[in-house]
C-alpha positions as CSV (number, residue, x, y, z in Angstrom):
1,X,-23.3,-18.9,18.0
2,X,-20.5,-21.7,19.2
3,X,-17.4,-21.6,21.6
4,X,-14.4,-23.7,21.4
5,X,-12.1,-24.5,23.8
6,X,-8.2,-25.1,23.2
7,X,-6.5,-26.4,26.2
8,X,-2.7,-27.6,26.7
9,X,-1.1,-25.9,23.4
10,X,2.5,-24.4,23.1
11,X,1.1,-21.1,21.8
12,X,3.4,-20.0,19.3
13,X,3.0,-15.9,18.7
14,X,4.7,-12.9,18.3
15,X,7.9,-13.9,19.1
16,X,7.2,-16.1,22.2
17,X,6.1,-19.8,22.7
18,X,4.7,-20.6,26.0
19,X,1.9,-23.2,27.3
20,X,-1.3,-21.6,27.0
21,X,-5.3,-22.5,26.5
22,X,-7.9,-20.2,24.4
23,X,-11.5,-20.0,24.0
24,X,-13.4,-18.7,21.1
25,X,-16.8,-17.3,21.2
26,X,-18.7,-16.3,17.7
27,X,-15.5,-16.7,15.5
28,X,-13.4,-14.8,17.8
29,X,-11.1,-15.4,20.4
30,X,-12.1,-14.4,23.6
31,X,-9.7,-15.3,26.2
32,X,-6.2,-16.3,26.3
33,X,-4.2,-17.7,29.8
34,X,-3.8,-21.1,31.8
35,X,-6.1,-22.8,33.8
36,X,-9.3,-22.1,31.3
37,X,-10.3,-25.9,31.6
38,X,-13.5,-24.9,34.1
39,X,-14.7,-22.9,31.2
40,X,-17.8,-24.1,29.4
41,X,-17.7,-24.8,25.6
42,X,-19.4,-26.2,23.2
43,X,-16.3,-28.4,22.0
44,X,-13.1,-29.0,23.2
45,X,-10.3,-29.6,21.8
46,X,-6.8,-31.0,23.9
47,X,-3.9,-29.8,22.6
48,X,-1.3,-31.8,24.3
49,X,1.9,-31.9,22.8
50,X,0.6,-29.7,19.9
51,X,1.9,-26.1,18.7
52,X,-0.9,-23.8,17.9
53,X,0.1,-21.1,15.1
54,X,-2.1,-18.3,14.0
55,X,-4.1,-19.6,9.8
56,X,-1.1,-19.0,7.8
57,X,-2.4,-16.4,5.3
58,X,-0.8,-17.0,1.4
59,X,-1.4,-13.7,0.2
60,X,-0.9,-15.0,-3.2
61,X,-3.0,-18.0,-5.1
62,X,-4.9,-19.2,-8.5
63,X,-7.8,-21.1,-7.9
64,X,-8.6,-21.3,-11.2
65,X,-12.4,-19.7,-11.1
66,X,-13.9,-18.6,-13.2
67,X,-13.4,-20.2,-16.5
68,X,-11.0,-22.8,-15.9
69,X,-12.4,-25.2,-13.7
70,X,-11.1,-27.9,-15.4
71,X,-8.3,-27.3,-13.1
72,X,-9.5,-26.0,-9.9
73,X,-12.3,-24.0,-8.6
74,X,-12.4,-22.1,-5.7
75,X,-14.0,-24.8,-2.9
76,X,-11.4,-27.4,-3.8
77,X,-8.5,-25.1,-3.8
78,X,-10.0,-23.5,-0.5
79,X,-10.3,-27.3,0.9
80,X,-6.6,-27.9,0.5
81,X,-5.4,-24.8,2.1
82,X,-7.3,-25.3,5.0
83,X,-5.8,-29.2,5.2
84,X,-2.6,-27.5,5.2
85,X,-3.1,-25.2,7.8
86,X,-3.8,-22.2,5.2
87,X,-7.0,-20.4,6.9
88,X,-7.2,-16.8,4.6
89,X,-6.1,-16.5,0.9
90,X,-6.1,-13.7,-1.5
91,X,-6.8,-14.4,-5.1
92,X,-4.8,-13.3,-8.6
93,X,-7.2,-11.8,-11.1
94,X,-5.9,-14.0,-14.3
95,X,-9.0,-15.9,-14.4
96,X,-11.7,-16.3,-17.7
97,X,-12.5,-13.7,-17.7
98,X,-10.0,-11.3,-16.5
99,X,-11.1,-9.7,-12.8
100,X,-10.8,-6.5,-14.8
101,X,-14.3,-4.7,-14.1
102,X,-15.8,-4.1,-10.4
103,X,-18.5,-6.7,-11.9
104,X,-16.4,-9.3,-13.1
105,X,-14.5,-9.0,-9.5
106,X,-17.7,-8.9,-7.5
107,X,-18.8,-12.4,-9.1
108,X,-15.6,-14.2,-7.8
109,X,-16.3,-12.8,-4.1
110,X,-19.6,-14.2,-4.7
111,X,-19.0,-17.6,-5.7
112,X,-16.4,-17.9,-2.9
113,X,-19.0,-16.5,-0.1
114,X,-20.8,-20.2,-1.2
115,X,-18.0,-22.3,-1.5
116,X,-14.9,-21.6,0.4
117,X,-14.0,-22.9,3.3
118,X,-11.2,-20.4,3.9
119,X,-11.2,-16.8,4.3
120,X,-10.9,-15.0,1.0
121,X,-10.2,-11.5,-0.6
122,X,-9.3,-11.5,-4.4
123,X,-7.4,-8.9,-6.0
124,X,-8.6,-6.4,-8.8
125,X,-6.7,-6.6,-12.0
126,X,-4.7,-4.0,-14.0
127,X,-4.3,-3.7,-17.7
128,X,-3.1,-1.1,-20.1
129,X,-6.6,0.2,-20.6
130,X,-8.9,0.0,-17.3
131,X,-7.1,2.9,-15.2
132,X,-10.4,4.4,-14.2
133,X,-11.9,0.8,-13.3
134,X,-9.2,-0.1,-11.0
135,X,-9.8,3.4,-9.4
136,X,-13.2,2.3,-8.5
137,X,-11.3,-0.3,-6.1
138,X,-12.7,-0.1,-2.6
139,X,-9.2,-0.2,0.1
140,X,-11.0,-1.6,2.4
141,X,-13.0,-4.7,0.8
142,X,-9.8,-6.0,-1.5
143,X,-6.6,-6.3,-0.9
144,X,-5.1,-4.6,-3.4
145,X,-4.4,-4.5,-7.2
146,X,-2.0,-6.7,-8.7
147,X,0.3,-5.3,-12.1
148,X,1.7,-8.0,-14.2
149,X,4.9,-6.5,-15.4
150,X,5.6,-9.5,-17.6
151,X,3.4,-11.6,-19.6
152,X,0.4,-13.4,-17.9
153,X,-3.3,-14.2,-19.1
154,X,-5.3,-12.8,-21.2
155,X,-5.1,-8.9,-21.8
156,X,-2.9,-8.2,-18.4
157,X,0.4,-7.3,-19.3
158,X,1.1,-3.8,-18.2
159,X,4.0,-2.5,-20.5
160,X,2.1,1.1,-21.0
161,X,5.0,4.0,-18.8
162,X,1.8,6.2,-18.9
163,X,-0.3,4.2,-17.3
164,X,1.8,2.4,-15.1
165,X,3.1,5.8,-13.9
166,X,-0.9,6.9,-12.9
167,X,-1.0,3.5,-11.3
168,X,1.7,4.0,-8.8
169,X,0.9,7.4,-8.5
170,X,-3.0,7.5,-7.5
171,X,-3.6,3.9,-5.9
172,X,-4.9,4.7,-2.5
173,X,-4.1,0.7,-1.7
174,X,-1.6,-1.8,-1.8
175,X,-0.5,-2.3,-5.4
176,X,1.4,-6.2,-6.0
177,X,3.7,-6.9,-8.9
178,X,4.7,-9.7,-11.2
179,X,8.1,-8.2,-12.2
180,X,9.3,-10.0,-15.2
181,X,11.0,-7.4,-18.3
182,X,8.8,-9.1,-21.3
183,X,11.3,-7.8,-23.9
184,X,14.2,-9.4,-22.3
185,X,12.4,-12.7,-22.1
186,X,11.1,-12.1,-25.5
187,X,14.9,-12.1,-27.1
188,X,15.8,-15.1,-24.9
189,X,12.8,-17.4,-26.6
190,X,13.7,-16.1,-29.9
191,X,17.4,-17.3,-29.1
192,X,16.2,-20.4,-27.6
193,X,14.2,-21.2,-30.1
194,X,16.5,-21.0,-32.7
195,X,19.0,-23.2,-30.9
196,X,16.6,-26.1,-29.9
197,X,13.4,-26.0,-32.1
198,X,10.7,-27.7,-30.6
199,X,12.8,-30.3,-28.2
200,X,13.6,-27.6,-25.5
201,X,14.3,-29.0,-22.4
202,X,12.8,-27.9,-19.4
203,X,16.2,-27.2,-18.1
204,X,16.2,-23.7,-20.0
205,X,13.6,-22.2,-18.3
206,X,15.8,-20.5,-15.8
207,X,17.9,-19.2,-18.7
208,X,14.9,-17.7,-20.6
209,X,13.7,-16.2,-17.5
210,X,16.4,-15.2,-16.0
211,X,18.2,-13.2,-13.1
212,X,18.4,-10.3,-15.9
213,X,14.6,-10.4,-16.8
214,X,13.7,-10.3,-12.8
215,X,16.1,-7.7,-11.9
216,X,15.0,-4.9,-14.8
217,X,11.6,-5.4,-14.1
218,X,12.0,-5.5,-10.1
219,X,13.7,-2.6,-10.1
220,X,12.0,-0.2,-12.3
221,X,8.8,-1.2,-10.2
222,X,10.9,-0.2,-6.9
223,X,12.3,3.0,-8.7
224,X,8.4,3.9,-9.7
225,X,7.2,3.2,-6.2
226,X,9.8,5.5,-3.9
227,X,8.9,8.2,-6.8
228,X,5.3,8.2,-5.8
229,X,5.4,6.7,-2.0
230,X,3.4,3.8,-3.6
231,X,2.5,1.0,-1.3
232,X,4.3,-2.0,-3.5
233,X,4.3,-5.2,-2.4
234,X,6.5,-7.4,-5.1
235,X,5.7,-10.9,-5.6
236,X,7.9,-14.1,-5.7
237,X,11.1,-13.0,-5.5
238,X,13.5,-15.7,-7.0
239,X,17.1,-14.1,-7.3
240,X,19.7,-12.8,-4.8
241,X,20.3,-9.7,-6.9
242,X,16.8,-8.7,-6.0
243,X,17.3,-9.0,-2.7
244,X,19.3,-5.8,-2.5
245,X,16.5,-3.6,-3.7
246,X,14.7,-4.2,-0.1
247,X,15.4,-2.6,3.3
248,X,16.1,-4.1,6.6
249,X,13.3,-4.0,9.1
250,X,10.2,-5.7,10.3
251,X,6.8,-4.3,10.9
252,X,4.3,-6.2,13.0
253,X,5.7,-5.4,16.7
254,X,3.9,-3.0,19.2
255,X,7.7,-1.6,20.7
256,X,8.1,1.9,19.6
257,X,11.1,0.9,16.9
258,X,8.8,-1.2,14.7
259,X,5.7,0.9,15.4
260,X,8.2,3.0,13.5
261,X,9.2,0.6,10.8
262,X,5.7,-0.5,10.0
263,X,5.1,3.0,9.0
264,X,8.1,3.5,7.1
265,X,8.8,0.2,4.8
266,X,6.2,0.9,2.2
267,X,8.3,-1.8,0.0
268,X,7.9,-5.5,0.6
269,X,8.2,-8.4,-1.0
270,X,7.4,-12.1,-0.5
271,X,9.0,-15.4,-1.6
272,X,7.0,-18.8,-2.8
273,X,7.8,-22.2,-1.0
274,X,8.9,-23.3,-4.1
275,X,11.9,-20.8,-4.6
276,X,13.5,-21.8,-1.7
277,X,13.0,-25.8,-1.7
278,X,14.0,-26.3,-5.0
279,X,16.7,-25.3,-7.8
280,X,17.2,-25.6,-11.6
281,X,19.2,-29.2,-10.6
282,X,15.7,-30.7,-10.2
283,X,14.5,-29.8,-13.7
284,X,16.3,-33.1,-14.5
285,X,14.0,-35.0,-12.4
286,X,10.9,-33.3,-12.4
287,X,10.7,-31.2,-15.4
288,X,7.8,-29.0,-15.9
289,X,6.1,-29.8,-13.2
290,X,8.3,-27.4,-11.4
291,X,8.4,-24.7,-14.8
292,X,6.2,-21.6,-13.3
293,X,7.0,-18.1,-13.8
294,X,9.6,-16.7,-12.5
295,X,12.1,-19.2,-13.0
296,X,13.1,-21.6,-10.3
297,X,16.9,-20.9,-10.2
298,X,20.6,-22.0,-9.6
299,X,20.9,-23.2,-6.3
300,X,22.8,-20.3,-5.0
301,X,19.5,-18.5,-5.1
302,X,17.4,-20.0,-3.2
303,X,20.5,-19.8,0.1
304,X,20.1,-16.1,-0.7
305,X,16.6,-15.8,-0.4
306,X,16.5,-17.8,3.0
307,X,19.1,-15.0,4.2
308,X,17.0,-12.4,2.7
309,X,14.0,-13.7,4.8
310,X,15.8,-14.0,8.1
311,X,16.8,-10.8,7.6
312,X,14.2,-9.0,7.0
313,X,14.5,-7.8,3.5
314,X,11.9,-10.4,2.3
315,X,8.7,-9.9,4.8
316,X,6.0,-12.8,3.8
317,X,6.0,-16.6,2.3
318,X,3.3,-17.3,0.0
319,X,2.9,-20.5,-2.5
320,X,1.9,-19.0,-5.8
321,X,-0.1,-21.9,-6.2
322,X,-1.1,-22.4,-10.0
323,X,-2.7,-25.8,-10.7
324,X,-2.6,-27.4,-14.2
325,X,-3.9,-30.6,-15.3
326,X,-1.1,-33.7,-15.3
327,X,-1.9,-34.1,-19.0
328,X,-1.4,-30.4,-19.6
329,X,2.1,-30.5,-18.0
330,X,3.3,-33.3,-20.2
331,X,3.1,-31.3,-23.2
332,X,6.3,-30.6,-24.5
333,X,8.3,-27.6,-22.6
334,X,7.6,-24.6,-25.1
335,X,3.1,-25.8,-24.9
336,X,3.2,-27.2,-21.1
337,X,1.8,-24.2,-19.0
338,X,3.5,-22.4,-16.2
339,X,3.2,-22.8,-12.4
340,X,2.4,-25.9,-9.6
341,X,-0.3,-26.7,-6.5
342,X,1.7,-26.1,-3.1
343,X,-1.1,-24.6,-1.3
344,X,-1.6,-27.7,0.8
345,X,1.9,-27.8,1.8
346,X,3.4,-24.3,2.6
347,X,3.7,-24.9,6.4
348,X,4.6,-28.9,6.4
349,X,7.7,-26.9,3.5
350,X,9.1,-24.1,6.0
351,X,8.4,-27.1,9.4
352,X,11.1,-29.2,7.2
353,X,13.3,-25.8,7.7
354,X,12.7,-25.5,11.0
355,X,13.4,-28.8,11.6
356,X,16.5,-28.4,10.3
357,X,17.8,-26.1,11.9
358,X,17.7,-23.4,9.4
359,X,14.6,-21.2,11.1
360,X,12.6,-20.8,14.4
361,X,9.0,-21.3,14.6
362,X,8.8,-17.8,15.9
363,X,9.9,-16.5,12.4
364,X,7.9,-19.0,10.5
365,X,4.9,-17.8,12.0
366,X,5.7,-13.9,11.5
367,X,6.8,-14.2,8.1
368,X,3.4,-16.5,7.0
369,X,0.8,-14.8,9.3
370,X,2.4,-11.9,11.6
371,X,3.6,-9.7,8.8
372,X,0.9,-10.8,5.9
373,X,-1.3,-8.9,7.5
374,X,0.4,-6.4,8.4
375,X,1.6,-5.8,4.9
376,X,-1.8,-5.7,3.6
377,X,-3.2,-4.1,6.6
378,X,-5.8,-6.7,7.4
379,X,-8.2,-6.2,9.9
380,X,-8.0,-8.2,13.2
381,X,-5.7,-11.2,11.5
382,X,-2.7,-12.6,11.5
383,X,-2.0,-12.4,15.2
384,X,-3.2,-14.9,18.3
385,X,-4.9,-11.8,20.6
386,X,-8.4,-11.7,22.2
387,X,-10.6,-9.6,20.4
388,X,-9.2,-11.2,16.9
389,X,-10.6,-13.5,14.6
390,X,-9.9,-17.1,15.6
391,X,-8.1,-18.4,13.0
392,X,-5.3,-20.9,14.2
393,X,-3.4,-24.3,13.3
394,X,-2.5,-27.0,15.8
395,X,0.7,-28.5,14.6
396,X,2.4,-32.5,15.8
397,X,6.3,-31.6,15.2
398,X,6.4,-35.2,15.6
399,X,4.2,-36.6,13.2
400,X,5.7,-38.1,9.9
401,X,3.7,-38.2,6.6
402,X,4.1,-38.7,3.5
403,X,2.8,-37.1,0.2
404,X,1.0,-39.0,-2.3
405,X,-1.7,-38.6,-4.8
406,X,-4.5,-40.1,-2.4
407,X,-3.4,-37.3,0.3
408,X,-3.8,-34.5,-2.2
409,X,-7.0,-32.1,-1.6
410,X,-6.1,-30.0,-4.3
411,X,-8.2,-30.8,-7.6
412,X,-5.4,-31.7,-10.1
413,X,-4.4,-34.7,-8.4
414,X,-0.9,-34.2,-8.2
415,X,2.3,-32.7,-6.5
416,X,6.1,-32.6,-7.0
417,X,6.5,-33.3,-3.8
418,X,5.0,-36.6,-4.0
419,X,6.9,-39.4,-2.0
420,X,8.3,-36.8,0.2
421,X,7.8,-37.9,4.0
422,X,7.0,-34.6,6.2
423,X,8.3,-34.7,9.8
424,X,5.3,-32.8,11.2
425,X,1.1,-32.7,10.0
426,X,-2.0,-30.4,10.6
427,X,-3.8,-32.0,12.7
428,X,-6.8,-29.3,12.9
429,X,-7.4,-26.0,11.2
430,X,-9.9,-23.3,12.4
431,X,-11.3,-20.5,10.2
432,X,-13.3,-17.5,11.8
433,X,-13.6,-20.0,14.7
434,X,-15.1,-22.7,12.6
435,X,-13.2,-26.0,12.9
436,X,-12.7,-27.0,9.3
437,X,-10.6,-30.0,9.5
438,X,-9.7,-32.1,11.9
439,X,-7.7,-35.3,11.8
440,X,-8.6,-35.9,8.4
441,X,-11.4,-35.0,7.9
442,X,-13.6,-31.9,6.8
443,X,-16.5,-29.6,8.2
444,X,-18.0,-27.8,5.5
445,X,-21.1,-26.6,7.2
446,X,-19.7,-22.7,7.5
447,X,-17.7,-20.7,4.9
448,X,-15.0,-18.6,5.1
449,X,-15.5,-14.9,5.8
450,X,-14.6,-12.1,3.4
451,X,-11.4,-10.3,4.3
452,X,-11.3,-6.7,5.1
453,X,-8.8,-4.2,5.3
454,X,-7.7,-1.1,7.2
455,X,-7.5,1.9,5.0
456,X,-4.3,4.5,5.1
């Protein structure tokens, strides 16, 4: 039983900034206006100068737990995202073991209700063979089932038309794709292969998975989803073919047209930080530690998917963040594994954006908290309103820092975005209406709470 007190903030939310102080009682906030400095609390926190944003939510991670903890685990990605401004994540199910039972699911939620210090919800995992176990899903405790239309971990690749048309047929939740066509991708190693042997550079990676690849895969899943009136939420988009496969239109406003909208645009999509601060030009630099799946692209990508976003055919940003060992990504290109640890930095990334010109805090804050949970239909998230869960970021626009490997939460111990110098920082992050960093420094005594959902 706490309060906090946030005075003097430029409240950024819902399409409006304006000076405004909030107090939080019990993890929620219970009172938003001006002049709420006579009001008592047990801290208080003066915001002067500051932006307060609602906990981006990055509705799509790896931490790495179970089974491979020799590259993450759940507390120190959870610590990261919350130094980053990151105050709710939801979990892919290509851990060891696969989250492919209700058993092997229930153990991650478990381990997280110890250790993280964000808010949490993992996803359940399809295969070709656990239909009736990913039936057993409850709507309203996970947020949703993820496909992997390509290749991924373990036993997870879901290439089966029978089963994939049950999927998207019967799922009473959200279901979330990895669209990558394995055959095409298949043809395109055997082809590289042949023309480089074992000395492939890094370079290719965008060739092998390619605009072809995405686009099959993306489309069939859209195709499969106006078919059944499948909730289908497709993950890191990377090309600007794709981008034509989604509608117009935003979902997260109380006005009578998006009211309208939200109940409509049963299609969304997201894209990663990644995919639209970097292009296949910085292979030459950096290599694999920017090879993840899909492909980083040619440059004229990543300008489409920043028109996509503003636009509204693209709804949420997420990171994707996939954590591998330094020694592990200095194998050569064909061993070294795929993805890279952003979620410490997905804010500080679309902040450089903003202060560039090229987006408005009001859309950064729709696109990374507003309309994640709309999409996934959390309950009382997402949004700066009284009666919600407190879960906020202050942000310094005028703070300059700079990445480097003693800054780095995140377990692996490195970034490609080290040596970059940020304009803006995090200066505090609350979670349920816990304050969980601050200045530096972390406050580990309360977990995260376990996400929950509104059912259709």
């Amino acid at each position: 039983m706490s309060s906090l007190l946030i005075l003097n903030a430029q409240l950024v939310n819902e399409g409006q900034i304006r000076p405004a102080d909030v107090f939080i009682k019990d993890g929620f906030i219970e009172k938003i206006g001006t002049g709420l400095s006579g009001l008592n609390a047990d801290q208080v926190i003066d915001a002067k100068g500051q932006y307060l944003l609602p906990g981006v939510i990055d509705d799509q991670v790896h931490f790495r737990e179970p089974g491979l903890t020799h590259k993450a685990t759940i507390r120190s990605e959870a610590r990261a995202a919350v130094s980053g401004g990151v105050t709710s994540f939801m979990e892919m199910p290509n851990t060891v073991p696969n989250a492919l039972t209700q058993e092997l699911l229930a153990d991650k939620y478990a381990i997280a209700s110890r250790s993280s210090l964000a808010n949490y919800s993992f996803f359940m995992g399809a295969s070709n063979d656990n239909y009736d176990e990913v039936m057993r899903t409850d709507a309203t405790q996970v947020c949703g089932v993820k496909i992997f239309m390509g290749s991924s971990t373990g036993n997870m690749l879901v290439d089966n038309p029978v089963v994939l048309g049950k999927l998207f047929a019967n799922a009473p939740y959200l279901i979330a794709t990895h669209c990558e066509d394995e055959a095409t991708i298949r043809a395109n190693v055997a082809a590289y292969k042949e023309r480089y042997g074992d000395d492939a550079p890094a370079r290719v990676h965008p060739e092998i998975r390619n605009e072809e690849a995405c686009y099959k895969s993306s489309s069939m899943a859209v195709e499969l989803a106006k078919q059944h009136g499948t909730r289908l939420h497709i993950l890191h988009i990377t090309t600007g073919e794709e981008t034509a496969l989604f509608d117009k239109g935003y979902y997260g406003y109380s006005d009578a047209e998006s009211v309208k909208l939200k109940h409509q645009k049963h299609i969304t999509s997201e894209v990663c930080v990644h995919h639209l601060w970097f292009d296949a030009r910085d292979y030459e630099r950096l290599g694999n530690q920017i090879k993840c799946n899909p492909a980083i692209k040619a440059d004229g990508h990543k300008q489409q998917l920043l028109q996509a976003l503003l636009d509204d055919r693209i709804d949420v940003i997420a990171t994707d963040h996939a954590p591998h060992t330094w020694e592990e990504k200095q194998q050569s290109y064909w061993q070294a594994p795929s993805g890279l640890p952003l979620v410490q930095h997905p804010l500080l990334l679309m902040l450089e954006f903003y202060q560039d010109g090229k987006i408005s805090l009001e859309t950064i804050v729709r696109k990374m908290s507003h309309a994640v949970a709309d999409c996934f239909r959390m309950e009382k998230r997402g949004y700066i309103r009284e009666g919600y869960w407190a879960d906020l970021v202050l942000v310094d626009l005028n703070r300059p820092n700079v990445v480097t490997k003693e800054s780095l939460h995140f377990q692996c111990g490195w970034s490609p975005l080290e040596g970059y110098n940020f304009r803006s920082a995090v200066t505090h992050t609350i979670v349920s209406g816990h304050v969980a960093y601050a200045n530096g420094a972390f406050n580990e005594e309360k977990t995260g709470e376990r996400l929950t959902f509104i059912p259709a």
